[in-house]
Residue frames relative to the residue before (quaternion, step in Angstrom):
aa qw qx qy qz dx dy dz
X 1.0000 0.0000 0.0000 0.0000 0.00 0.00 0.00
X 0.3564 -0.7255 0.5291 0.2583 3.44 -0.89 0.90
X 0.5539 -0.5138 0.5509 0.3546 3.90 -1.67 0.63
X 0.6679 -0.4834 0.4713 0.3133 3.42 -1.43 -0.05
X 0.6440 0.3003 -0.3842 0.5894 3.33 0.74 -0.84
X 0.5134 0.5269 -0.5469 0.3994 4.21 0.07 -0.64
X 0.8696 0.1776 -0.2452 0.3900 3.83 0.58 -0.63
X 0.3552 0.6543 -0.4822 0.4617 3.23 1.36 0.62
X 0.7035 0.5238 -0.1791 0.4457 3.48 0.78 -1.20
X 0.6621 0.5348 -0.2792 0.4445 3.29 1.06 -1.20
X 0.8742 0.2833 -0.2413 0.3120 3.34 1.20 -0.36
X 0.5155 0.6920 -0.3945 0.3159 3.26 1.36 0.92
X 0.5532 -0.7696 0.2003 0.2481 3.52 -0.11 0.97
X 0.6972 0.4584 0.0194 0.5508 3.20 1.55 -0.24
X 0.4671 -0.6247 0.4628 0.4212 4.25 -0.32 0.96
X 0.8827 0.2632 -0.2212 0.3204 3.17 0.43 -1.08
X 0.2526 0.5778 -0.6577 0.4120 4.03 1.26 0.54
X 0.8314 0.4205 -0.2274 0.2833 3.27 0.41 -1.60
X 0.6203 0.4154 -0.4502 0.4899 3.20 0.64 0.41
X 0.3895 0.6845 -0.3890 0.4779 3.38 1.08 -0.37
X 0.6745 0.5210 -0.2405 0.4645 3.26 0.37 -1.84
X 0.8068 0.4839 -0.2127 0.2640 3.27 0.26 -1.44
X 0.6364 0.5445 -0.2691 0.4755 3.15 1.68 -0.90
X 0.5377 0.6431 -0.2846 0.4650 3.67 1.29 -1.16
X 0.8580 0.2632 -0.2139 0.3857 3.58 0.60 -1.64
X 0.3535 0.6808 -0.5062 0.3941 3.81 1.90 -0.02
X 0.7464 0.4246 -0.4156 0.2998 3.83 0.18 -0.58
X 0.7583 0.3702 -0.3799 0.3789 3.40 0.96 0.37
X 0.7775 0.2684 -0.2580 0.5069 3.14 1.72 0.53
X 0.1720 -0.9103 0.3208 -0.1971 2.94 1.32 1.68
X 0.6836 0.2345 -0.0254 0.6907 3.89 1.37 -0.79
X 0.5909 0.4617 -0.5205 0.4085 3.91 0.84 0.45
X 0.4296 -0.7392 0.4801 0.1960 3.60 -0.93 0.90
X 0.4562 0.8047 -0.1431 0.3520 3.06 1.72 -0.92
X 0.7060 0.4657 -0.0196 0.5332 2.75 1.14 -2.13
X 0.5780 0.5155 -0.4188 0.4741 4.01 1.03 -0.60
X 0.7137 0.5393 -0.1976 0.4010 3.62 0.97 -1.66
X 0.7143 0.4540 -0.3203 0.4255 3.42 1.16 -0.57
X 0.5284 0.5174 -0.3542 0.5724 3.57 1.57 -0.37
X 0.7230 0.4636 -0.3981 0.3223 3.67 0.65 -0.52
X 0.5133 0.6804 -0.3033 0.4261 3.05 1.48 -0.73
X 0.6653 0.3945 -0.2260 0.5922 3.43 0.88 -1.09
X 0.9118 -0.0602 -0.1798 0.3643 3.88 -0.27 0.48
X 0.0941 0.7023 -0.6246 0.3283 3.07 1.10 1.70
X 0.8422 0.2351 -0.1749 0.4526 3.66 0.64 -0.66
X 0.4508 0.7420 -0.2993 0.3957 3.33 1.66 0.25
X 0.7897 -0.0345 0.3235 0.5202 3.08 0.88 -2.16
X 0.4621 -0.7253 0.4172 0.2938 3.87 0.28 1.32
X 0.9699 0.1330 0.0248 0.2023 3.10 0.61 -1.56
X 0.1851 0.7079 -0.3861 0.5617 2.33 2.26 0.90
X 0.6284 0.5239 -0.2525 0.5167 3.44 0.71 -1.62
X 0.8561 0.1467 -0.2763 0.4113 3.93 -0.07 -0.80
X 0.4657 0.5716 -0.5336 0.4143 3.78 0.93 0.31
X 0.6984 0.4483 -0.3064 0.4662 3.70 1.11 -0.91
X 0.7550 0.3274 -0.2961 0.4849 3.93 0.81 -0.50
X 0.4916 0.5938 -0.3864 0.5064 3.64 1.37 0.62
X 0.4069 0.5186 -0.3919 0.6418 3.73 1.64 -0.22
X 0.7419 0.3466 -0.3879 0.4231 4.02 0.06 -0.33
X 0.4968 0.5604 -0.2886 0.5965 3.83 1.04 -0.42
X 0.7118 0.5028 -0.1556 0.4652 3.38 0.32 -0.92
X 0.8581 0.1158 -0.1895 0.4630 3.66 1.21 -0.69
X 0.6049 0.2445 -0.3124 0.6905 3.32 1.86 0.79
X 0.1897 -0.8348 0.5162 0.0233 3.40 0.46 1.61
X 0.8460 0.3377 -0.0432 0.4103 3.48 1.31 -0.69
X 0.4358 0.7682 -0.2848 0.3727 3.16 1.78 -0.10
X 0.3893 -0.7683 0.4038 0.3084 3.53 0.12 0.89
X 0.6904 0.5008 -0.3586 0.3793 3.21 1.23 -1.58
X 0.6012 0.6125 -0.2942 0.4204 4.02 1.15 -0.70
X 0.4097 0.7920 -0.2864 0.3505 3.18 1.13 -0.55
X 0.7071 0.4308 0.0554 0.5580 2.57 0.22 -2.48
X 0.7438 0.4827 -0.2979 0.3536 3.51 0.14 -1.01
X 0.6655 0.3196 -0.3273 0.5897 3.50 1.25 -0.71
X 0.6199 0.5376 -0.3820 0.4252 3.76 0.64 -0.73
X 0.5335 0.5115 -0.3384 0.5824 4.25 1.45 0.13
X 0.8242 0.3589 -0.1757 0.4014 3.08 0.58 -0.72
X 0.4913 0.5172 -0.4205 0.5607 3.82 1.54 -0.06
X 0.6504 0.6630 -0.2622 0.2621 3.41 1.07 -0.78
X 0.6282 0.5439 -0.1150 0.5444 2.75 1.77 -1.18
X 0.4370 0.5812 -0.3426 0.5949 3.69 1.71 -0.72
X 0.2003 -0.7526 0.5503 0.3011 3.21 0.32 -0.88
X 0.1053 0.6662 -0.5852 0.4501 3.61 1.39 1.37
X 0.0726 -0.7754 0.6273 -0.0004 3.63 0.05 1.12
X 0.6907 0.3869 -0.4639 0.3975 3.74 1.23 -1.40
X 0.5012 0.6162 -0.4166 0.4422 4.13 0.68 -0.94
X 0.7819 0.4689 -0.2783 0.3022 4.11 0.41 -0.82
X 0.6156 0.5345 -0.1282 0.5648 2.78 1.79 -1.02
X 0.4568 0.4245 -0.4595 0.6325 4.05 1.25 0.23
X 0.7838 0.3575 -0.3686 0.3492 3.37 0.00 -0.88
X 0.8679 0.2896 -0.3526 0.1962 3.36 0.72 -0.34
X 0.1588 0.7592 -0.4297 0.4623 2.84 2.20 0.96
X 0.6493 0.5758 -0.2695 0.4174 3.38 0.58 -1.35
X 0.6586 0.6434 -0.1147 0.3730 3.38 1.10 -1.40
X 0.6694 0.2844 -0.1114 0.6772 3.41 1.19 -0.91
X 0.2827 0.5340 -0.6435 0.4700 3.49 0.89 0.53
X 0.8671 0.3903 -0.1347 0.2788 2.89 -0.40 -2.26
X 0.7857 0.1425 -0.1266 0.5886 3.77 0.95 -0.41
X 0.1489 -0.7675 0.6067 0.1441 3.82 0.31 1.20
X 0.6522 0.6014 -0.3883 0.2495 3.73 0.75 -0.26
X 0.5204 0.8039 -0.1827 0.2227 2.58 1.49 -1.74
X 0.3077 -0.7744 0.4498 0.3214 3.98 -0.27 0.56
X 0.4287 0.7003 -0.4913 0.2906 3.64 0.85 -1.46
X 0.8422 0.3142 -0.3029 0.3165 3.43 -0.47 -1.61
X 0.5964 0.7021 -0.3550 0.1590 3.20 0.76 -0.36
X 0.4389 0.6368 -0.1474 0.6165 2.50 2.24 -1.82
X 0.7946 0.3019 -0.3099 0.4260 3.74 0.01 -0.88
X 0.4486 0.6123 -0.5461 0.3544 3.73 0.54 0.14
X 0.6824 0.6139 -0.0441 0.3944 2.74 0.92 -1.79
X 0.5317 0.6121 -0.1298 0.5709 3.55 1.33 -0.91
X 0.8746 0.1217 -0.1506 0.4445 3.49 0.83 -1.32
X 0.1935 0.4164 -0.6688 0.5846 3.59 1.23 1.43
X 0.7730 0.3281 -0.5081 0.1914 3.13 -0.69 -0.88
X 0.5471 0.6729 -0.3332 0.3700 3.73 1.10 -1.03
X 0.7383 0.3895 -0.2560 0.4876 3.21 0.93 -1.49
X 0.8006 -0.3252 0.4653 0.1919 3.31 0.50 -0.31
X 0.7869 0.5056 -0.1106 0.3359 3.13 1.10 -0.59
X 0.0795 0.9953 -0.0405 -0.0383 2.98 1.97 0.92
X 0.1253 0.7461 -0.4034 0.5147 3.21 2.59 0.05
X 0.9007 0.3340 -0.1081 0.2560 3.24 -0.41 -1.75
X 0.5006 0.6071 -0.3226 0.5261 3.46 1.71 -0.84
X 0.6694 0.4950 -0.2889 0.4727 3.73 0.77 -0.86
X 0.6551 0.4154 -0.3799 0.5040 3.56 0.62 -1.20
X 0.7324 0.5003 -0.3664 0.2810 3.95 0.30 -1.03
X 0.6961 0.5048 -0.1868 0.4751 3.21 1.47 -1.06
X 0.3848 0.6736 -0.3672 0.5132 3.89 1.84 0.16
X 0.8958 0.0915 -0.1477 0.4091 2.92 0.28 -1.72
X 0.4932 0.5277 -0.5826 0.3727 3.66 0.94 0.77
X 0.5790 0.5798 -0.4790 0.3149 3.51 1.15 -0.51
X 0.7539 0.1890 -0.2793 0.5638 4.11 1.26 -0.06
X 0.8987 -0.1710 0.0596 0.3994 3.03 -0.05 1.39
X 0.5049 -0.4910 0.5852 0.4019 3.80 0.58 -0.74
X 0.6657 -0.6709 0.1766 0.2750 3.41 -1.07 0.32
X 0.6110 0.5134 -0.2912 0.5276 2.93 1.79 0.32
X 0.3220 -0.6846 0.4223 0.4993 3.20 2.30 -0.35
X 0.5278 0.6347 -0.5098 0.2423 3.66 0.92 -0.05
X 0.7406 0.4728 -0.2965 0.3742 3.93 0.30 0.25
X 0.5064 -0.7388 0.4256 0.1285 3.57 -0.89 1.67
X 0.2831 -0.7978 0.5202 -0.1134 3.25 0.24 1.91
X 0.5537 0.6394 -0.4516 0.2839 3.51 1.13 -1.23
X 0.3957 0.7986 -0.3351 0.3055 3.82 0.60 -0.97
X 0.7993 0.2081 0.2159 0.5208 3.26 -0.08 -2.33
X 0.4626 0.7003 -0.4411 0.3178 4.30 1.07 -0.11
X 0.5583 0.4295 -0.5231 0.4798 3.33 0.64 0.21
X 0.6817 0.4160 -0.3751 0.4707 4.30 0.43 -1.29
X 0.5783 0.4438 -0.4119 0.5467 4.20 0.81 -0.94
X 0.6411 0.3797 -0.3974 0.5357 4.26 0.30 -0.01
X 0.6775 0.2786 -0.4372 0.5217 3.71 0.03 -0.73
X 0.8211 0.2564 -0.3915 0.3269 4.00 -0.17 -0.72
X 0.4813 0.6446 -0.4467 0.3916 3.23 0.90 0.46
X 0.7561 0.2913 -0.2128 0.5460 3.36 0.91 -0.96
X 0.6377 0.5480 -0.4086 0.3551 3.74 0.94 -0.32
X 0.4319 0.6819 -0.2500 0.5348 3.32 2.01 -0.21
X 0.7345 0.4158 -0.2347 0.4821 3.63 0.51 -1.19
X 0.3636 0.7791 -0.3629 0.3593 3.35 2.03 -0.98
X 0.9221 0.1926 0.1638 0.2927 2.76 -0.28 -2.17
X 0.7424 0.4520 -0.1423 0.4736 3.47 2.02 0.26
X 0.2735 0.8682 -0.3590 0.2063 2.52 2.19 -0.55
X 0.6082 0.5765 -0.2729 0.4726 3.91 0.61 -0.95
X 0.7917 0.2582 -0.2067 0.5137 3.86 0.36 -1.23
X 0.8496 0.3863 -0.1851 0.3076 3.67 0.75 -0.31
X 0.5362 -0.5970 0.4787 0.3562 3.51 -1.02 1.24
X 0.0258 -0.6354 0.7655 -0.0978 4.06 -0.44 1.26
X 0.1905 0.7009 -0.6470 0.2319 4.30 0.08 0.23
X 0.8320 0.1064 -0.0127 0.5443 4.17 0.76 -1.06
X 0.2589 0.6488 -0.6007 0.3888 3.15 1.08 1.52
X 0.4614 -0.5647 0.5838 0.3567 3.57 -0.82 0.43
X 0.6142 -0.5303 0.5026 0.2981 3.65 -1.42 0.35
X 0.6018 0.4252 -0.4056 0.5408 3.99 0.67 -0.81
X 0.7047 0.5475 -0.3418 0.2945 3.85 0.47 0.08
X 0.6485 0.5125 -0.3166 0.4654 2.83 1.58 -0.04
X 0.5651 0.5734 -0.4052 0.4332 3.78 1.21 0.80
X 0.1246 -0.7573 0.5296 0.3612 3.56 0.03 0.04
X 0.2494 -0.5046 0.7429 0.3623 3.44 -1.78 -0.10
X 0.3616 -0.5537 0.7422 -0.1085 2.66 -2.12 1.72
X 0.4451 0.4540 -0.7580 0.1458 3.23 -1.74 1.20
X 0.7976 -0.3856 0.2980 0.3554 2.91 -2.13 0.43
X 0.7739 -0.0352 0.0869 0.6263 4.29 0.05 -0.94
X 0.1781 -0.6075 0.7738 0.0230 3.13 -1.19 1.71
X 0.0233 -0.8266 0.5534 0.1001 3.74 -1.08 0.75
X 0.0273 0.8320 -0.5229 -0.1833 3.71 0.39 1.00
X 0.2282 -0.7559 0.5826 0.1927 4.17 -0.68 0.77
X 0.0728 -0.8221 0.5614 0.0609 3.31 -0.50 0.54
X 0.1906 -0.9183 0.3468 -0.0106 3.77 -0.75 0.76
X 0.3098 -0.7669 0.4697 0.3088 3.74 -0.30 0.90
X 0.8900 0.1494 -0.1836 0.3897 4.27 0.22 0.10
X 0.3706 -0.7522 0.4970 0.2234 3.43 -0.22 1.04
X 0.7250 0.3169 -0.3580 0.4959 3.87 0.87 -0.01
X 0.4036 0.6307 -0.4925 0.4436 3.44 0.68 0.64
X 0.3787 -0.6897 0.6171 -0.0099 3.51 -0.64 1.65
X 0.4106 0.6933 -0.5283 0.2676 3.92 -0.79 1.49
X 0.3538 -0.7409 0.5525 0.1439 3.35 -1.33 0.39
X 0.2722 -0.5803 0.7527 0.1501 3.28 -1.40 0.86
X 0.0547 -0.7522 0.6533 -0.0657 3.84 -0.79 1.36
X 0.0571 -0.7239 0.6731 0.1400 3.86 -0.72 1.36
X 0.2984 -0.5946 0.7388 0.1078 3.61 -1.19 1.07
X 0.0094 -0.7382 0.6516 0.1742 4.18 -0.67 0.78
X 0.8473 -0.3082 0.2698 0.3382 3.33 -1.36 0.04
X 0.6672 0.2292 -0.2289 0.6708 3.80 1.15 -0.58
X 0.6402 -0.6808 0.2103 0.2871 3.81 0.49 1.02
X 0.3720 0.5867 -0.5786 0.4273 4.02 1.35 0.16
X 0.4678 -0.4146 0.7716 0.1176 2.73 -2.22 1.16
X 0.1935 0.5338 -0.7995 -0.1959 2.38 -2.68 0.56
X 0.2780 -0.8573 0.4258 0.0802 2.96 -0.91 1.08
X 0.3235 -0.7002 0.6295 0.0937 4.09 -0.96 1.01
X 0.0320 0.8383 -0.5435 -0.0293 3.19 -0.13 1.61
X 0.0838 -0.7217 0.6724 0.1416 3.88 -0.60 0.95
X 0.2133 0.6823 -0.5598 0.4191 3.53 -0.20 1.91
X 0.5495 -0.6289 0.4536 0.3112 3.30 -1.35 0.88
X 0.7591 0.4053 -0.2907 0.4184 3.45 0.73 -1.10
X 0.5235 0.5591 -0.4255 0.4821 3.85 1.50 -0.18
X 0.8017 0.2746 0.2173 0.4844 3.73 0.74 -1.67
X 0.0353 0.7068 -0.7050 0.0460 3.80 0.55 0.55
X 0.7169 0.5271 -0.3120 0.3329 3.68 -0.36 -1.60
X 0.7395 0.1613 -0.1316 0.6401 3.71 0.72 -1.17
X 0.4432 0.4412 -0.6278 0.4634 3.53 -0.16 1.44
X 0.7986 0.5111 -0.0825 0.3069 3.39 1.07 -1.44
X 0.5142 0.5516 -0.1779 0.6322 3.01 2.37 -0.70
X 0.7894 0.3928 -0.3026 0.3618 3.42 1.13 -0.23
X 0.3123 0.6695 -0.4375 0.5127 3.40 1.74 0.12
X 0.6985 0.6043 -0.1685 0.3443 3.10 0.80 -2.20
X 0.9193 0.2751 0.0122 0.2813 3.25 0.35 -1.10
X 0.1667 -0.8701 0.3864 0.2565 3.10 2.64 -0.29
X 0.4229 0.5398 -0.6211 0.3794 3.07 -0.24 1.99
X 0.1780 0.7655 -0.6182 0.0082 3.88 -1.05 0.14
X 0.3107 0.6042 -0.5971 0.4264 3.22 0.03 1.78
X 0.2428 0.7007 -0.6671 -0.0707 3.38 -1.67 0.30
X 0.4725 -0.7909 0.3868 0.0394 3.18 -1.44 0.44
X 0.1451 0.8909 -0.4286 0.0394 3.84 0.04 0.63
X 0.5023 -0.7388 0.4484 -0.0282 3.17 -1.14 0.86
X 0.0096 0.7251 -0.6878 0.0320 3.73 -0.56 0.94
X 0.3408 -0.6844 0.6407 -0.0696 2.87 -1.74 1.24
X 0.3953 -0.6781 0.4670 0.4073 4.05 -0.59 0.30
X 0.2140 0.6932 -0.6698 0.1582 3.89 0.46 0.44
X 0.8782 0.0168 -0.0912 0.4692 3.48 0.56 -0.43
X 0.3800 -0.7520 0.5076 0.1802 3.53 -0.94 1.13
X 0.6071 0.6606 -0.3655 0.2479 3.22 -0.87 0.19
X 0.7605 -0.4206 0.3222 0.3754 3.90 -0.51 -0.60
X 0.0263 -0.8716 0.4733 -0.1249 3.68 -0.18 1.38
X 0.3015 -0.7292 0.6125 0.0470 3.48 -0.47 1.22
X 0.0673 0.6870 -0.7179 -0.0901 3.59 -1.19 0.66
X 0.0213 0.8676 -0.4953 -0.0392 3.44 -0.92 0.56
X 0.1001 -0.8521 0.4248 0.2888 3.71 -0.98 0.01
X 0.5991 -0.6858 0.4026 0.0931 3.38 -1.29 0.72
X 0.1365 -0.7826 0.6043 0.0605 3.46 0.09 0.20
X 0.1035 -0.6116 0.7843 0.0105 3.78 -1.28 1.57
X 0.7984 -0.2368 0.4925 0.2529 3.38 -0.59 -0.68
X 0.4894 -0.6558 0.5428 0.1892 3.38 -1.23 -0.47
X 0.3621 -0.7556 0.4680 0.2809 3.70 -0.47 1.36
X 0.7474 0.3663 -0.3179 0.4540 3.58 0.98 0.13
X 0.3072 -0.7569 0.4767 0.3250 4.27 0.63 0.73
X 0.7862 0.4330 -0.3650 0.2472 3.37 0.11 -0.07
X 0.6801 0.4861 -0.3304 0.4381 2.99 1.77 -0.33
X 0.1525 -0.9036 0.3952 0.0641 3.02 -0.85 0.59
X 0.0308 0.8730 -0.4560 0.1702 3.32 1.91 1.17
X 0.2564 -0.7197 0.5653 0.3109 3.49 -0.84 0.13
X 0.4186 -0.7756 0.4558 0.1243 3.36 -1.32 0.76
X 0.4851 -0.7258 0.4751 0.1100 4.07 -0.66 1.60
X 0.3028 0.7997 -0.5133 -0.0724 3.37 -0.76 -0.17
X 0.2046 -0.7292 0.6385 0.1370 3.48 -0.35 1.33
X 0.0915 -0.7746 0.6238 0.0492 3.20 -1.64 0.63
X 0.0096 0.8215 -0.5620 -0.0960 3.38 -0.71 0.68
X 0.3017 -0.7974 0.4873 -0.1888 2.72 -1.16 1.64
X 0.0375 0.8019 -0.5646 0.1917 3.51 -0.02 1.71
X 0.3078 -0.6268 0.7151 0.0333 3.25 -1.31 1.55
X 0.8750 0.1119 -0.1639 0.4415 3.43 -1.79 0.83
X 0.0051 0.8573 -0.5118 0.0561 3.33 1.28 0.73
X 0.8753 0.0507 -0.1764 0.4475 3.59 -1.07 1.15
X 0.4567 0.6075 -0.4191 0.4968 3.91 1.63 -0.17
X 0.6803 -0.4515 0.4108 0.4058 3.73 -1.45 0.54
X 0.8297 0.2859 -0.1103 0.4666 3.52 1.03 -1.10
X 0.1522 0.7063 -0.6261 0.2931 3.34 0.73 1.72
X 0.3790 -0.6461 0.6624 -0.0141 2.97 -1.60 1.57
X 0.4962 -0.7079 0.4983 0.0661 3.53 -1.45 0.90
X 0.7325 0.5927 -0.2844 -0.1767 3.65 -0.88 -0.54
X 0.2527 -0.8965 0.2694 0.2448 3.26 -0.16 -0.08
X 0.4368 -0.7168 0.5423 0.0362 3.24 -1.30 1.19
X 0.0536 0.7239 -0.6877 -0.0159 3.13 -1.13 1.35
X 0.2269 -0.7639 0.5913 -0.1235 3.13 -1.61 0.74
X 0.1198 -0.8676 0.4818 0.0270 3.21 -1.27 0.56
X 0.0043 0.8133 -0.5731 -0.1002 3.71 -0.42 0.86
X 0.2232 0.6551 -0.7174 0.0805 3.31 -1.95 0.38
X 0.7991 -0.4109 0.3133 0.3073 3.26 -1.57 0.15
X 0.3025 0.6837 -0.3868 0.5398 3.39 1.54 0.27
X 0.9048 -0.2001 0.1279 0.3535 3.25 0.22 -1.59
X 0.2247 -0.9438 0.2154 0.1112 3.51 0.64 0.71
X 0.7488 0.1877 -0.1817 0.6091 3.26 1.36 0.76
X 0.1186 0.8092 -0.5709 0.0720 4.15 -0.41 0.77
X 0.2316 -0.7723 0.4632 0.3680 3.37 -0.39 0.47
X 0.7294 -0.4692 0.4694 0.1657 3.12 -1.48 0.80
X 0.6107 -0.2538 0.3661 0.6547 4.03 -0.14 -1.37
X 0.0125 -0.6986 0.6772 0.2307 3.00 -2.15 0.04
């Protein structure tokens, strides 16, 4: 079901009614997160800077909120506002110097920009530990292995690889690598695969599925996972997500998910993109890619 403003917007004839619109109908929902995410949604793929002026109002009113952070620091990412992602996730490893994620996403955004020297060195020394080796990689070592080698893959020619281990120089190959990335570790949801003869399987990130890896991610300041399709079956594949709620009832933050999504994974003719999204009590399932 679409929000009101999603069909307010949808029906004004012009970028700028619709911003209009948006600005007019923002003073009465000034404190709804809901209402920022549903404008972003509508001209994330419209207008760059429409999109990050409108998910920079949520940063702005939780200057310090870890889960906002992340949530706006996903979503510049997806803008491809690489210089706006990269404050936030400075800002991020402020607040948790321990925390792995940002590291991984530093790294992540050389690689975006381009800058693929440096994506390699960052994504080296997080693969032992950080530079003091002091930080629990174990978590996230499978996605630091695929973008390591999928790097050496496809750069191998422009880039000094002299202190690459040897197991990096193979890629792993399947059909849809799907890394999900997330803005709140206490946010209760499902990744749901729908295959081609209709059985589910479902990835439940839930206390009563997963206590241990809810608690390891507080612990360890990561929210990311990774999954893998294989050609075993041809045909048509739904990925969706699910929305539970919130391991804390009062909060009621809404929850991001960027998704990157690579076809022919490790083949010459791997494809890219990414998917952002939003869940909350609004809506409680969207699908993801198909």
């Amino acid at each position: 079901t679409k929000s009101a403003l999603t069909k307010a917007l949808e029906e004004t004839s012009s970028l700028e009614k619709a911003y209009d619109k948006y600005l007019t109908l923002r003073n009465f929902n000034e404190d709804n997160s809901s209402f920022y995410l549903d404008a972003f949604a509508h001209f994330k793929d419209v207008d760059d800077n429409i999109a990050a002026r409108i998910i920079s109002n949520l940063w702005e009113m939780n200057p310090k909120d870890e889960t906002y952070l992340k949530l706006v620091e996903l979503s510049s990412r997806y803008l491809g506002n690489y210089a706006l992602s990269g404050l936030l996730n400075d800002e991020l490893n402020t607040t948790s110097p321990t925390a792995v994620q940002p590291f991984f996403t530093e790294a992540k955004l050389h690689l975006a920009e381009g800058n693929y020297q440096e994506a390699l060195n960052r994504l080296s020394v997080l693969e032992k530990g950080g530079t003091y080796g002091s930080i629990n990689v174990s978590p996230i070592t499978k996605s630091l292995e695929r973008e390591l080698k999928n790097l050496v893959f496809l750069k191998k020619g422009s880039l000094d690889v002299t202190k690459v281990k040897e197991a990096y120089f193979k890629n792993t190959q399947m059909n849809v690598r799907l890394l999900v990335e997330w803005s709140n570790s206490k946010a209760e949801f499902e990744i749901q695969f729908v295959n081609p003869q209709n059985r589910f399987f479902n990835w439940e990130h839930t206390l009563s599925a997963d206590q241990k890896r809810i608690e390891e991610e507080v612990n360890l300041g990561y929210t990311m996972e990774e999954f893998e399709l294989y050609d075993d079956l041809k045909g048509d594949w739904k990925i969706n997500a699910i929305y539970k709620g919130n391991l804390e009832p009062e909060n009621d933050d809404p929850l991001v998910l960027l998704c990157s999504v690579y076809e022919n994974f490790g083949y010459p003719s791997q494809k890219k993109k990414l998917v952002w999204l939003y869940l909350d009590n609004q809506g409680t399932k969207k699908g993801i890619v198909k």
